[in-house]
Residue, then its C-alpha position, 0 to 999 in steps of 0.5 A: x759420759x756423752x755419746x757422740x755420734x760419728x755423723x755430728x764430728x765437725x769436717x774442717x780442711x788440715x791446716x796445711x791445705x792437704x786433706x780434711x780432719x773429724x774433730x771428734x772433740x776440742x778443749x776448751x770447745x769450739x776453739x780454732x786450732x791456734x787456741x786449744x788446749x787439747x784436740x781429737x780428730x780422725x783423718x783419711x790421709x790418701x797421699x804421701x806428704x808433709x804432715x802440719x806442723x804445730x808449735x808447741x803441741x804432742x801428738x799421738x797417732x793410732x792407726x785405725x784402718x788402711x794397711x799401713x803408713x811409714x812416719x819420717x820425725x825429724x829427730x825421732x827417726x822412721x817408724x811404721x804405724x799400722x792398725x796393729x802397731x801401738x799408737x805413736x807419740x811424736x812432737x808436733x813442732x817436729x817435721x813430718x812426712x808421711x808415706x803410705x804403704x799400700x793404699x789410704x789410711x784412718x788415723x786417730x791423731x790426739x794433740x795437746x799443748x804441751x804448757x796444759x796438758x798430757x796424753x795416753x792413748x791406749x787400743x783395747x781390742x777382743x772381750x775387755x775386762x774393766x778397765x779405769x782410765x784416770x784421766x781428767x778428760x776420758x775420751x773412748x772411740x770406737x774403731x769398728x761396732x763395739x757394746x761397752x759397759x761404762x760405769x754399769x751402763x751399757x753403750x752401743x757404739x756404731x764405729x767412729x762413735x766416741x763417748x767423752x766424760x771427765x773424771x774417772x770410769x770403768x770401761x768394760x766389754x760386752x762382747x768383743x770391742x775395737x776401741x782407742x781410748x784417750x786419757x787427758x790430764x792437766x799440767x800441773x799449775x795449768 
């Protein structure tokens, strides 16, 4: 698995104009985001508003910090995301609006498109026993410092750090972890 370094994740404007998204990591890499077939990203989101809208893609939401933030998915109800509540899938072509709590919040935001590929998001918090992913892309992010042991080698993780492989791995802790750990796989005939 590769490390990636928090500070390497690359800053771009959301596509609505209203904030700024880390990519953390893109497939196929460097494509814009009208040409990917799967995208990870973190964002601070600091106001109530619209969320960008993306023909096509499945999205998955994870709360990372921030007290909470309340999701209105046209055709799919509200809900609350908080940084204890478990990640929220949702279609990306559905109009969202979000409302905060109390406050800003991180969130980890997956997105796929639909025709290639699908996701899991899973949060793994406290000592860890092994864990597999079976995904054919694994991507782990560390929300807050965390030491895993992949594959036998031992990994510290500054937070926001991510560590992206393909295939499978086993994935333990090595004392307490907070990590959000993403599983990719390809669509049959895709």
């Amino acid at each position: 698995m590769r490390l990636l370094k928090a500070a390497d994740h690359l800053r771009m404007p959301w596509k609505n104009g209203g904030g700024e998204t880390a990519e953390i990591a893109v497939h196929p890499p460097g494509t814009g985001l009208g040409g990917f077939d799967w995208r990870v990203s973190m964002a601070v989101v600091a106001m109530d508003g619209p969320f960008s809208v993306f023909p096509g893609i499945d999205r998955t939401l994870a709360l990372l910090d921030g007290e909470g933030m309340d999701l209105a998915i046209e055709g799919h109800g509200a809900h609350r995301l908080t940084p204890a509540s478990p990640p929220l899938a949702f279609p990306g072509d559905a109009a969202t609006t979000a409302r905060l709590a109390a406050g800003p919040i991180t969130d980890l935001n997956v997105m796929t498109r639909r025709s290639a590929c699908r996701q899991r998001v899973t949060r793994l918090r406290g000592p860890v026993m092994p864990f597999e992913p079976r995904g054919r892309w694994i991507l782990v992010v560390a929300v807050g410092p965390s030491t895993v042991v992949v594959d036998g080698r031992t990994v510290p993780l500054a937070a926001r750090d991510a560590l992206l492989g393909e295939g499978g791995a086993t994935i333990a802790a090595d004392g307490p972890v907070d990590l959000a750990v993403v599983e990719i796989d390809a669509v049959a005939g895709s």
